[in-house]
LUMLUM-842793 format. One record per residue (C-alpha): residue number from 1; chain; x, y, z. Coordinates in steps of 0.05 Angstrom, whole numbers. Layout:
% LUMLUM-842793
R     n   chain        X        Y        Z
R   NUM       A        X        Y        Z
...
//
This chain:
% LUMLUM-842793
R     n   chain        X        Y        Z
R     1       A     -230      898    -1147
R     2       A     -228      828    -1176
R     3       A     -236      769    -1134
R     4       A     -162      756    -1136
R     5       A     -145      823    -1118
R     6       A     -195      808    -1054
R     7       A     -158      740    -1033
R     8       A     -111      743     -979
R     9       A      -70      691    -1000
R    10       A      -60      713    -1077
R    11       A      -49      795    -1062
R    12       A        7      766    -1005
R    13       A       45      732    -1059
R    14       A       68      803    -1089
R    15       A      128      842    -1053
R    16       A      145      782    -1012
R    17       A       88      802     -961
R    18       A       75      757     -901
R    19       A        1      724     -894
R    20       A      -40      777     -866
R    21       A      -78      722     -818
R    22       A     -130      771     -797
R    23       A     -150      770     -859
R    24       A     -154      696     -890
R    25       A     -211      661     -886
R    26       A     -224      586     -901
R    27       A     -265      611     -966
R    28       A     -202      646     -993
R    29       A     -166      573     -991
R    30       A     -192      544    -1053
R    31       A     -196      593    -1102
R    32       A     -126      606    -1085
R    33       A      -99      543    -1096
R    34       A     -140      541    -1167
R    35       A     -111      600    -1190
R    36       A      -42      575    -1170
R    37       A      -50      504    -1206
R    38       A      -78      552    -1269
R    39       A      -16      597    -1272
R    40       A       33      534    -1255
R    41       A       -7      491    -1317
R    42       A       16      552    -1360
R    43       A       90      555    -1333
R    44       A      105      486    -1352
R    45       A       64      486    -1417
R    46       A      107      551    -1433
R    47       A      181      510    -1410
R    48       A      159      447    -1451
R    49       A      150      501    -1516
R    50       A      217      523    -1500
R    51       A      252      456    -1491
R    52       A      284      449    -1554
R    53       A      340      488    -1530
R    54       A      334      484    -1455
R    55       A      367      516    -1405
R    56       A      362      530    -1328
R    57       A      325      604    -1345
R    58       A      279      573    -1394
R    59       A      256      506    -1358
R    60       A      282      493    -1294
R    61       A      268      573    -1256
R    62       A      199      578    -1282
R    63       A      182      510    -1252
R    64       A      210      526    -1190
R    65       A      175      596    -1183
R    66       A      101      563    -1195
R    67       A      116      504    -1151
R    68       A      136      561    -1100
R    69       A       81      608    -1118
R    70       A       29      540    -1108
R    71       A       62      524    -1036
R    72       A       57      598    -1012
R    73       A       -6      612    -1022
R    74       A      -26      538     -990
R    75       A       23      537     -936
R    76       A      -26      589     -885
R    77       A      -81      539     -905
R    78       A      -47      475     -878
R    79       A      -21      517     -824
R    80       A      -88      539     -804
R    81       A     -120      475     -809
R    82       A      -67      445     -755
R    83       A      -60      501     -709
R    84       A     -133      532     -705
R    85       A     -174      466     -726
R    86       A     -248      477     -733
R    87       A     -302      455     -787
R    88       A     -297      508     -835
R    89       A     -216      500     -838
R    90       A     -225      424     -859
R    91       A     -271      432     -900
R    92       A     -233      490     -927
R    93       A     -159      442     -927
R    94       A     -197      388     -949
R    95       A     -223      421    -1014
R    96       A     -160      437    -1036
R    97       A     -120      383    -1020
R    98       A     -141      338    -1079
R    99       A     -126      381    -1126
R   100       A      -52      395    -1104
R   101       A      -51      322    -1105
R   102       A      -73      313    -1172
R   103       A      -31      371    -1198
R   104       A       36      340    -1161
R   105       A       21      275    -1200
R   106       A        5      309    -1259
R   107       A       79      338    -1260
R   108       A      114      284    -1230
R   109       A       82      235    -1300
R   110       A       91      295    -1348
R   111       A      133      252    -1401
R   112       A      154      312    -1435
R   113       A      173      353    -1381
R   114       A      214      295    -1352
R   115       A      250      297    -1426
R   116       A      259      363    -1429
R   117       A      294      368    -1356
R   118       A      335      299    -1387
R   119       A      358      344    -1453
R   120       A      377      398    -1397
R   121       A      423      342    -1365
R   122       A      453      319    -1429
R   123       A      462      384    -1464
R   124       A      531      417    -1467
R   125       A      499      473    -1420
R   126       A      497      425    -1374
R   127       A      566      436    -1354
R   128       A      560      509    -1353
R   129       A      513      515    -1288
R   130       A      543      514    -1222
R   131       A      545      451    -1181
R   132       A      476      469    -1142
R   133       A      445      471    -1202
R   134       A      467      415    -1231
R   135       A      444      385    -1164
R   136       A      375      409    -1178
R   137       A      369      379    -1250
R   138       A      390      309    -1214
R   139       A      341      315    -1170
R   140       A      288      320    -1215
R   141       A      304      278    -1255
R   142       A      304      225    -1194
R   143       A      238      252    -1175
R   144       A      202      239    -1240
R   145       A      227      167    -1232
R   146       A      201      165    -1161
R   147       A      133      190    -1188
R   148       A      120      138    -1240
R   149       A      144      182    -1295
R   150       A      169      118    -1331
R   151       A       96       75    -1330
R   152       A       60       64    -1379
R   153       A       -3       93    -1373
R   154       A      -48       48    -1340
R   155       A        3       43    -1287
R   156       A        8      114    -1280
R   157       A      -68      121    -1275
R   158       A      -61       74    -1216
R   159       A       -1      106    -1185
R   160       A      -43      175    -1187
R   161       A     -101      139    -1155
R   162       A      -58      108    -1097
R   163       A      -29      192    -1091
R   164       A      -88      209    -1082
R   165       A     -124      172    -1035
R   166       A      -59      166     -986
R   167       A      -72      238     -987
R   168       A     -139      246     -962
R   169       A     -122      166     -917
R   170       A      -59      209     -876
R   171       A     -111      268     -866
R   172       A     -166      225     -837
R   173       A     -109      192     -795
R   174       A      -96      255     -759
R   175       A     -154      286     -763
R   176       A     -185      218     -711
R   177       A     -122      229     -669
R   178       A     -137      302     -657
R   179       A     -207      293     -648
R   180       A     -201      227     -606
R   181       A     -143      276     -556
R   182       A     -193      331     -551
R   183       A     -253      288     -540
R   184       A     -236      251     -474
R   185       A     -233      286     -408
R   186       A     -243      266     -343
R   187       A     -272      324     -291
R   188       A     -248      323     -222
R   189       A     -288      362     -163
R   190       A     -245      323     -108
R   191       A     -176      348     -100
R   192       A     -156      282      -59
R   193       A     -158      245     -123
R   194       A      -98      301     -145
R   195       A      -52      281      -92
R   196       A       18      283     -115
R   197       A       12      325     -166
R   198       A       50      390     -162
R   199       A       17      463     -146
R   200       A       30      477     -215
R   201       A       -6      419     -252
R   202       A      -64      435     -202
R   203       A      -67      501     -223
R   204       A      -77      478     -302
R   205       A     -129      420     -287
R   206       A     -162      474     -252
R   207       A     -154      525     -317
R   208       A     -181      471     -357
R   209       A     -235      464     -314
R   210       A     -256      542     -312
R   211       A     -247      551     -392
R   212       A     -303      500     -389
R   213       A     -340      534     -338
R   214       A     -333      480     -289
R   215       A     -307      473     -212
R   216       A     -250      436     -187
R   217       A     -205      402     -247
R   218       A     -211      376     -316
R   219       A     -155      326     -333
R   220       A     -150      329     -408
R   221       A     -101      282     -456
R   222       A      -65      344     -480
R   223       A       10      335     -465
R   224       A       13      383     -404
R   225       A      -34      352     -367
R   226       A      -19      280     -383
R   227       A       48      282     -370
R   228       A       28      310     -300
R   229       A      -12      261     -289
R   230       A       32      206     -311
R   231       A       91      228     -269
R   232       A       63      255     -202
R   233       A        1      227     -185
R   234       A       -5      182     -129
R   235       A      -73      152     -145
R   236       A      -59       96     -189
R   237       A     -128       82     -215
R   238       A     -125      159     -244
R   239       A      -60      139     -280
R   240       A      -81       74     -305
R   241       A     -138      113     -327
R   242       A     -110      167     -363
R   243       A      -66      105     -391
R   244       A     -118       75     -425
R   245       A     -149      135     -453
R   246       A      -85      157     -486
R   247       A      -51       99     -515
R   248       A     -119       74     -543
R   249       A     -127      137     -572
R   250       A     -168      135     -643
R   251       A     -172       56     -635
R   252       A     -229        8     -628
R   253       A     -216       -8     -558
R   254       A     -209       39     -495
R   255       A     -268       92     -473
R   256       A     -278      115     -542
R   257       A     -268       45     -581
R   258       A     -292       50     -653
R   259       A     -311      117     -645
R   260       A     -240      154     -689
R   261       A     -220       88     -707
R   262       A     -153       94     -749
R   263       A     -144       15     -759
R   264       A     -177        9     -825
R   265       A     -138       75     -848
R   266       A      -71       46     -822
R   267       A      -84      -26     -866
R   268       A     -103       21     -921
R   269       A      -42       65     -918
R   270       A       -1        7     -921
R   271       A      -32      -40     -977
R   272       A      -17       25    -1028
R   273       A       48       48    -1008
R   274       A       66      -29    -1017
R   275       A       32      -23    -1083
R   276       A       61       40    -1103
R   277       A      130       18    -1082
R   278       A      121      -40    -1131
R   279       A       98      -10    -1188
R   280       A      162       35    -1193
R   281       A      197      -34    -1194
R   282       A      226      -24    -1107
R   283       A      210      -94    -1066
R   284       A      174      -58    -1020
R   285       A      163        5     -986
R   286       A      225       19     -944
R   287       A      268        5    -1006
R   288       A      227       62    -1038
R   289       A      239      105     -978
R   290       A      306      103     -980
R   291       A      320      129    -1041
R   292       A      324      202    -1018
R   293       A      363      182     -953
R   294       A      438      166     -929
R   295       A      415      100     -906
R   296       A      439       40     -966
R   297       A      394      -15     -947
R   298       A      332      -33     -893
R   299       A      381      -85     -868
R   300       A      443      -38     -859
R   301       A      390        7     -811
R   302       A      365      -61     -778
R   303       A      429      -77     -762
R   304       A      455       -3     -729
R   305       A      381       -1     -683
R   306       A      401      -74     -667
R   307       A      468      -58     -650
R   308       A      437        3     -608
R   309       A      390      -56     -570
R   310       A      439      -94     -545
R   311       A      484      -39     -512
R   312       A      418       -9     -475
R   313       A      394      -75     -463
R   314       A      440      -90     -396
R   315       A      425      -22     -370
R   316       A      346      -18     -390
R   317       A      337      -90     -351
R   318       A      373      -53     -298
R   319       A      323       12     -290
R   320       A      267      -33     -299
R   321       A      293      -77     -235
R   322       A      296       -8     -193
R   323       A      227       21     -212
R   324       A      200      -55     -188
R   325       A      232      -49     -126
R   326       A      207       19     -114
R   327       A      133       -2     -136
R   328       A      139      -61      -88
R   329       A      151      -17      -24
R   330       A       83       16      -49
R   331       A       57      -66      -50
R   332       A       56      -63     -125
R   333       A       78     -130     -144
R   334       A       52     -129     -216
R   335       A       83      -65     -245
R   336       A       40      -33     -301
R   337       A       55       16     -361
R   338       A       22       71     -328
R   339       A       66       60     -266
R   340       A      142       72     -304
R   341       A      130      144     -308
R   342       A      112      158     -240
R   343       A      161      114     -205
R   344       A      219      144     -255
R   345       A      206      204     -227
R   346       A      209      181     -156
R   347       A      276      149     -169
R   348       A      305      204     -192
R   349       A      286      243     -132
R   350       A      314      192      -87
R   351       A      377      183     -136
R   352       A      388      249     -146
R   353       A      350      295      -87
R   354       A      306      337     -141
R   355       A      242      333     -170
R   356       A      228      360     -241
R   357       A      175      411     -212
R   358       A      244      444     -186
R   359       A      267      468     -242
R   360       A      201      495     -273
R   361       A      209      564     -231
R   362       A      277      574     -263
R   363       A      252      575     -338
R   364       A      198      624     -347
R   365       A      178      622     -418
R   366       A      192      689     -433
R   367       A      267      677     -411
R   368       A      281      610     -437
R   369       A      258      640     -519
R   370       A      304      693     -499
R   371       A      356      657     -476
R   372       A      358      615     -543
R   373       A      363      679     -574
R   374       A      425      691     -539
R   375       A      446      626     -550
R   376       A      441      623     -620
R   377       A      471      693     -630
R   378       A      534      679     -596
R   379       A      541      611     -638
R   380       A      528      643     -699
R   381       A      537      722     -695
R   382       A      465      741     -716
R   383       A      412      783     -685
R   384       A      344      765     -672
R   385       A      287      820     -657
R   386       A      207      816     -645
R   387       A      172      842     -702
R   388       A      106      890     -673
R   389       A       44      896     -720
R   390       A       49      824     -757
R   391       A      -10      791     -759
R   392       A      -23      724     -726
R   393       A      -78      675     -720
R   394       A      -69      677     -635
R   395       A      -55      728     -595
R   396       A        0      674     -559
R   397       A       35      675     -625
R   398       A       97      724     -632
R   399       A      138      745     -693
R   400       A      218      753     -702
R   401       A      269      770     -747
R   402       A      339      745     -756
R   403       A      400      786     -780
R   404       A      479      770     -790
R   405       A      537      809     -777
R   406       A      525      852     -835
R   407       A      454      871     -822
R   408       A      435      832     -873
R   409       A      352      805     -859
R   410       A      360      728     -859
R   411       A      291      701     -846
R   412       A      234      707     -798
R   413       A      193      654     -754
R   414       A      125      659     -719
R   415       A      130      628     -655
R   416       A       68      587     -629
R   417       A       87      564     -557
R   418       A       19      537     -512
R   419       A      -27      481     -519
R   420       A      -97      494     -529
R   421       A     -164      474     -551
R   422       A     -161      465     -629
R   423       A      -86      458     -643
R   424       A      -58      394     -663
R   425       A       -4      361     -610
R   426       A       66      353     -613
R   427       A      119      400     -640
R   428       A      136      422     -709
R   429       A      170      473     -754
R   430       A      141      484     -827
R   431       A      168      535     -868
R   432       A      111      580     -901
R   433       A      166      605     -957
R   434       A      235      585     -970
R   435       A      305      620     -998
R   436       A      311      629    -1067
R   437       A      336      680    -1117
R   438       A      279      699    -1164
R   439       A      261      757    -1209
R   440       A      242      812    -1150
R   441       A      310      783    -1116
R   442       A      325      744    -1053
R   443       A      259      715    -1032
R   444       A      263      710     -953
R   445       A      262      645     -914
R   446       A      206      650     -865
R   447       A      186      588     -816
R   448       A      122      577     -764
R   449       A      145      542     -696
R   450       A      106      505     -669
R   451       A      101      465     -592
R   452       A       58      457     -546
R   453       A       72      477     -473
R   454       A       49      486     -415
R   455       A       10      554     -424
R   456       A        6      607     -371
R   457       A      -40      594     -305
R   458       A      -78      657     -281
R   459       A      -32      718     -268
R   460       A       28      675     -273
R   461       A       73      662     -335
R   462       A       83      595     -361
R   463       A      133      551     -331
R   464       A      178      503     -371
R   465       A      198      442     -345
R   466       A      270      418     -371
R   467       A      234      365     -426
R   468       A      205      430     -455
R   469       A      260      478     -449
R   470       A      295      420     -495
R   471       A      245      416     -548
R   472       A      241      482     -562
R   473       A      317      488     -571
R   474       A      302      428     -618
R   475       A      247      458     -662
R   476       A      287      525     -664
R   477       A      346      478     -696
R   478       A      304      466     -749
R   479       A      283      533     -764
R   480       A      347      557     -763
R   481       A      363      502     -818
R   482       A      303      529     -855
R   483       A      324      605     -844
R   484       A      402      614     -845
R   485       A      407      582     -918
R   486       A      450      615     -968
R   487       A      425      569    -1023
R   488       A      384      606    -1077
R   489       A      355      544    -1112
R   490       A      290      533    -1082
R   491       A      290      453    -1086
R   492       A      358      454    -1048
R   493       A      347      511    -1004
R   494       A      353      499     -927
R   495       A      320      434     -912
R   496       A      296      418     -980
R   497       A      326      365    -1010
R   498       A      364      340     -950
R   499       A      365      268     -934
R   500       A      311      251     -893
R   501       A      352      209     -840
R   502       A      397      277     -838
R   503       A      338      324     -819
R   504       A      347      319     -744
R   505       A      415      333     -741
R   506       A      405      406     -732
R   507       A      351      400     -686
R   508       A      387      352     -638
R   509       A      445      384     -641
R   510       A      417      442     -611
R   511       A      381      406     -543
R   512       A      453      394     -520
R   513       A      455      476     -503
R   514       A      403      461     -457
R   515       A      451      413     -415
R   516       A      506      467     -403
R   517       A      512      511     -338
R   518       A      547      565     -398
R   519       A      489      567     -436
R   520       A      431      550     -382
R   521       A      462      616     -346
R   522       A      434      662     -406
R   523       A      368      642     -382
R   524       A      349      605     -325
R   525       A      328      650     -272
R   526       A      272      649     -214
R   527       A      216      681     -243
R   528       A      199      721     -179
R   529       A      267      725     -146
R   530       A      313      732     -207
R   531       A      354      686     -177
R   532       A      406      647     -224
R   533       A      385      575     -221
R   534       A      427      554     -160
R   535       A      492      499     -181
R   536       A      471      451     -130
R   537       A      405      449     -177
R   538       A      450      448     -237
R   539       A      483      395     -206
R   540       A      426      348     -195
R   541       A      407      364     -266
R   542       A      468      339     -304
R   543       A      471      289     -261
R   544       A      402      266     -279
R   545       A      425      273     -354
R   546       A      425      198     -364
R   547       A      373      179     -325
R   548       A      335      118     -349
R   549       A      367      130     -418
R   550       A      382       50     -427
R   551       A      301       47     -425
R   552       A      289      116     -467
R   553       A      338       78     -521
R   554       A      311       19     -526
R   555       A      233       50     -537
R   556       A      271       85     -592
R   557       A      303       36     -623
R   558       A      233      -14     -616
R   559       A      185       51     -658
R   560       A      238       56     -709
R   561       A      247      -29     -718
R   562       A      167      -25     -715
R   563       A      167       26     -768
R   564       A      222       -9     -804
R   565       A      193      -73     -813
R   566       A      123      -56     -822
R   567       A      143      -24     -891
R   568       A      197      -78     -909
R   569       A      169     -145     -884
R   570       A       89     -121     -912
R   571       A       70     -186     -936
R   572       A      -10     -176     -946
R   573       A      -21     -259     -968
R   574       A        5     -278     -892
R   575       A      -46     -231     -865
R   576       A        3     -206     -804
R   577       A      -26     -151     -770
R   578       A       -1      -83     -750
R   579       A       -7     -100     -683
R   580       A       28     -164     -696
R   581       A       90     -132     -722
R   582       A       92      -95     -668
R   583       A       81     -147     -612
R   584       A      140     -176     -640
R   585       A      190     -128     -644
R   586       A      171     -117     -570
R   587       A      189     -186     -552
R   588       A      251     -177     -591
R   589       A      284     -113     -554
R   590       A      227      -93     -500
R   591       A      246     -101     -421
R   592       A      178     -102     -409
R   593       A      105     -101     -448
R   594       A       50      -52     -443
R   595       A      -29      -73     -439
R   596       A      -64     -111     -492
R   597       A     -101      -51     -499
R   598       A      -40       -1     -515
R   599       A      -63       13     -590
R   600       A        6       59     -605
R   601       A        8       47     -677
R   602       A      -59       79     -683
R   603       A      -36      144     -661
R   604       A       37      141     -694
R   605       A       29      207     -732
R   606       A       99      207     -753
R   607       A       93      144     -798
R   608       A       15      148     -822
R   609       A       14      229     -827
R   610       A       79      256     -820
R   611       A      127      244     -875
R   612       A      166      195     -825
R   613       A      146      129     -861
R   614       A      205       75     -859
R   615       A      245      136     -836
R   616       A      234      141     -763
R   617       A      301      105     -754
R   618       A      325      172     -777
R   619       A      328      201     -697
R   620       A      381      158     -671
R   621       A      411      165     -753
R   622       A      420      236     -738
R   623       A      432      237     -667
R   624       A      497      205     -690
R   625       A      506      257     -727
R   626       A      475      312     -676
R   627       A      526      280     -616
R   628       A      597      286     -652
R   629       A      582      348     -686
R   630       A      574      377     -611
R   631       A      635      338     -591
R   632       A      671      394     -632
R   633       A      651      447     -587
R   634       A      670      396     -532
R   635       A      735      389     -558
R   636       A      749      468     -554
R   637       A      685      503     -522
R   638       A      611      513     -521
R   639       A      612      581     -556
R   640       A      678      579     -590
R   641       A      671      624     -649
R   642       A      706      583     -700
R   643       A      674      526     -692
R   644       A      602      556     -691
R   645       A      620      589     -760
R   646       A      646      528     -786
R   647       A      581      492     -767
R   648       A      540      544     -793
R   649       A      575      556     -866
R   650       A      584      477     -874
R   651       A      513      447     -845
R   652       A      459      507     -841
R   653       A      478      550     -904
R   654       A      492      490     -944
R   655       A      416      462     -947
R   656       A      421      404     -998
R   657       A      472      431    -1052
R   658       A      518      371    -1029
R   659       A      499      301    -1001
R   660       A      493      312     -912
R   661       A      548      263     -908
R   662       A      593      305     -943
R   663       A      571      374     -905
R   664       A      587      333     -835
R   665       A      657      319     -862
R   666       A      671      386     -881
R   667       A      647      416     -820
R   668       A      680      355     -776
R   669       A      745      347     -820
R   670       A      721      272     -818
R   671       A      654      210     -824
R   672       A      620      212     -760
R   673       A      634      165     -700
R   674       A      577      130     -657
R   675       A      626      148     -600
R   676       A      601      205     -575
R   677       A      524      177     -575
R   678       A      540      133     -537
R   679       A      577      168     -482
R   680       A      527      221     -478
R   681       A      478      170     -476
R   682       A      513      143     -418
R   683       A      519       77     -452
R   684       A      593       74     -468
R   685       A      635       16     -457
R   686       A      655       22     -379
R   687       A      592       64     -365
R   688       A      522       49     -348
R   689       A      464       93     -354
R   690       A      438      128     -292
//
């Protein structure tokens, strides 16, 4: 056999196989890539030879099946790398990284490519191809210009450079953050320190603790543990402690100062997007940003968070009043950061006679993925079935497949569901290969999910609490954008192409399942009883919906002006600091101000890693979006049929072959109101959030 023929990740790209993981090692990374760039450097050398007379089979298809060939066989790579991090897998992502880089450049300034796709637009064939693919061909045509296509050459040298080394900057950024988490931990051998935190928190410090082969309790920053410790524990110095550790995070302050230090990084990142924004001629960054988004101007966004402040402001200056007045029967007169989370929780139980740790026995993990199943089938009449002997890089990791009505195979999604060691934080869905009609037929949308719950303790199963039960709902929105696509251009297919600010309107449009006694009775049962989850429960739950949502809105609203400003105002003769931006948007919309040693910026993945830059406004964008298109099934009811298929042929099959405003009016028969945001949100006119 040849050494292709012995690569994982080359052999898998025949017959639409999926990655054998068992198989793919870090070493099989880089060749594979090389041998992609090779055969895509051929592609486009072959459509530039045929671009006298061009046409979508002779320039635009071949393009599109090496830049798919490229991300297919990289995809398991940067999947890998996030999801199983060790030494040999950076090293390994790291390698190959530069070169896709360099090749995406390479393209994006190819001036007689970029003519060739312009003699496609201007031809008389033009007007033969269908509106999708005339959709395409305006896309790249944009794209070139967005890649410096149009410099001269010592510009585009430059504009290559700053590609490339934002590149590697946004994986050092992330690669501190994960290694700054994973690195702190604080090991606890008396329980009295624990009090307040439920049995089940107990019982995961205590996991921790064993995996390390140590007694009593390891508190670690992973998300399960400090949100535990954040909301329940009664020890303050333990919360102010795990505080510190986690918002310093990769800083040069806090326990670890100066040891993952992202500042330099962040100044870095920011000085060449500014650059690169001016070179192709934008202000600044933001202005750049928007040009593949709904949003028209950084000011017109400004203005909607802005508007968003004011109506939580009231209600935020009102929650903040009752967690002081709680804190103050404890004798806490000077109310800290680390002290809103815990004293949130205890107003809620007093407000509303529950605790969160009450509904974690009612959504066993196993049930709740389930239960979205059956969610998701009734909305959209499709079928979804574990898949036995597909290899996976974890044995926590399970497989599915969807199908419609007709039987037809729609897509299929790994599903990654604990925390552990090694795994980057948060929640994410990445597609490993997307729709699109190519020579050996329909090529099959297929998605990794990604979060990172609470994992099982012991003999027992894992237990969701609500928060989680919603973001998996949320990252299964996505992948059902990715996977119920009936586009079969790749660029446009599912969520390619789609406006960045419209991304999440999927996603959050699928949490508000997770609020309804309808839908919550699919799943949540007692895990040992079987026991429905009881309406008094329910009850307390709904009730709870809004709870501190005037203060959850305005820490929205100040990221996303952060974000915002820090790529529109950058200004790097008046030498304001990240942290200065940010210190003043607080003072602008904040109710109250964290610790001089809260370093948040430094672990803001979403702006300096994660595609999100001068875009995180694009949450409360889409949750617009996300809160009227559910006020349809409001208006008639939570599974109605007609309404799920209308949703479903108009948003998720649609991808990008038509501008997201445009699919919301089709599916809502009108432009979207900021109505029903706001009255979910509980911050209506005549309401006030609870």
């Amino acid at each position: 056999m040849t050494e292709a023929q012995n690569n994982p990740l080359l052999t898998m790209l025949e017959g639409g196989q999926l990655p054998d993981f068992s198989a793919i090692a870090p070493e099989h990374a880089e060749p594979a890539v090389e041998q992609m760039i090779t055969d895509a450097r051929r592609a486009v050398d072959r459509a530039i030879a045929q671009s006298v007379d061009p046409s979508w089979e002779n320039l635009v298809a071949p393009l599109d099946a090496a830049e798919d060939r490229i991300e297919r066989a990289f995809s398991p790579v940067s999947h890998l790398h996030a999801v199983m991090d060790a030494p040999e897998w950076r090293e390994a992502y790291q390698a190959c990284l530069p070169k896709l880089t360099a090749f995406s450049s390479e393209i994006g300034q190819n001036t007689a490519l970029f003519e060739a796709v312009q003699r496609l637009r201007d031809a008389d064939v033009f007007d033969t191809l269908d509106a999708a693919q005339q959709r395409v061909v305006n896309d790249m045509l944009r794209d070139f210009r967005l890649s410096g296509v149009a410099l001269d050459d010592e510009a585009k040298a430059r504009f290559a450079e700053i590609a490339q080394r934002m590149s590697e900057l946004s994986t050092n950024f992330q690669q501190n953050l994960l290694d700054a988490t994973q690195a702190w931990r604080k090991h606890v051998t008396d329980e009295a320190e624990l009090s307040g935190l439920p049995d089940s928190a107990r019982a995961l410090l205590a996991q921790n603790a064993a995996n390390k082969d140590l007694d009593g309790w390891l508190v670690t920053l992973d998300a399960p543990s400090f949100i535990a410790v954040m909301t329940h524990a009664d020890n303050r110095e333990l919360r102010a402690e795990i505080y510190e550790a986690f918002s310093s995070r990769a800083s040069e302050v806090g326990p670890q100062g100066g040891e993952y230090d992202n500042s330099a990084i962040m100044d870095e990142i920011l000085a060449l997007r500014h650059e690169a924004a001016g070179l192709l001629g934008f202000d600044n960054y933001a202005e750049k940003s928007l040009a593949t988004k709904m949003a028209d101007s950084p000011n017109q966004i400004e203005a909607f968070l802005l508007d968003l402040a004011e109506r939580s402001r009231a209600p935020a200056e009102a929650e903040l009043a009752e967690l002081e007045a709680l804190a103050a029967e404890d004798g806490i007169k000077d109310m800290q950061a680390w002290d809103v989370g815990y004293y949130g929780e205890k107003l809620k139980e007093q407000r509303y006679n529950y605790s969160a740790e009450d509904l974690r026995p009612y959504f066993q993990a196993p049930q709740v993925i389930d239960g979205l199943f059956k969610v998701v089938e009734r909305l959209y009449d499709i079928r979804i079935t574990a898949l036995d002997d597909v290899s996976t890089w974890h044995e926590d990791v399970t497989v599915y497949e969807i199908r419609d009505a007709e039987n037809t195979r729609r897509g299929v999604f790994y599903l990654d569901p604990y925390a552990r060691e090694g795994k980057r934080g948060g929640a994410w869905m990445d597609g490993f290969q997307t729709r699109r009609a190519g020579a050996d037929g329909i090529q099959l949308p297929v998605a990794f999910l990604t979060c990172n719950f609470s994992p099982p303790i012991g003999d027992e199963p894992a237990l969701l609490t609500h928060d989680e039960v919603t973001t998996l709902f949320h990252e299964f929105g996505h992948g059902l954008h990715h996977m119920l696509t009936q586009v079969d251009y790749g660029p446009i297919s599912g969520i390619s192409g789609v406006e960045w600010d419209a991304v999440e309107l999927p996603s959050q449009f699928m949490e508000n399942w997770c609020w309804e006694r309808e839908s919550l009775d699919l799943f949540a049962a007692h895990y040992q009883t079987g026991e429905p989850l009881p309406q008094e429960l329910f009850d307390k739950l709904y009730a709870s919906r809004n709870h501190m949502a005037g203060w959850q809105m305005l820490r929205q609203v100040e990221i996303s002006l952060f974000d915002l400003r820090l790529h529109r105002d950058y200004a790097p003769q008046q030498g304001q600091s990240i942290l200065d931006t940010l210190a003043a948007v607080r003072a602008e919309v904040a109710v109250m101000q964290p610790p001089s040693i809260n370093r948040f910026p430094h672990s803001f993945m979403h702006i300096f890693a994660g595609g999100y830059a001068a875009g995180y406004y694009s949450y409360k964008w889409a949750e617009v979006l996300s809160a009227d298109a559910f006020a349809a099934f409001e208006e008639s009811s939570l599974f109605d049929k007609a309404t799920g298929r209308r949703f479903l042929a108009e948003v998720l099959e649609r991808g990008a072959t038509r501008d997201a405003l445009d699919n919301f009016v089709a599916f809502r028969g009108r432009e979207p109101s900021i109505d029903a945001l706001l009255r979910h949100s509980g911050l209506a006119e005549g309401e006030r959030a609870a």
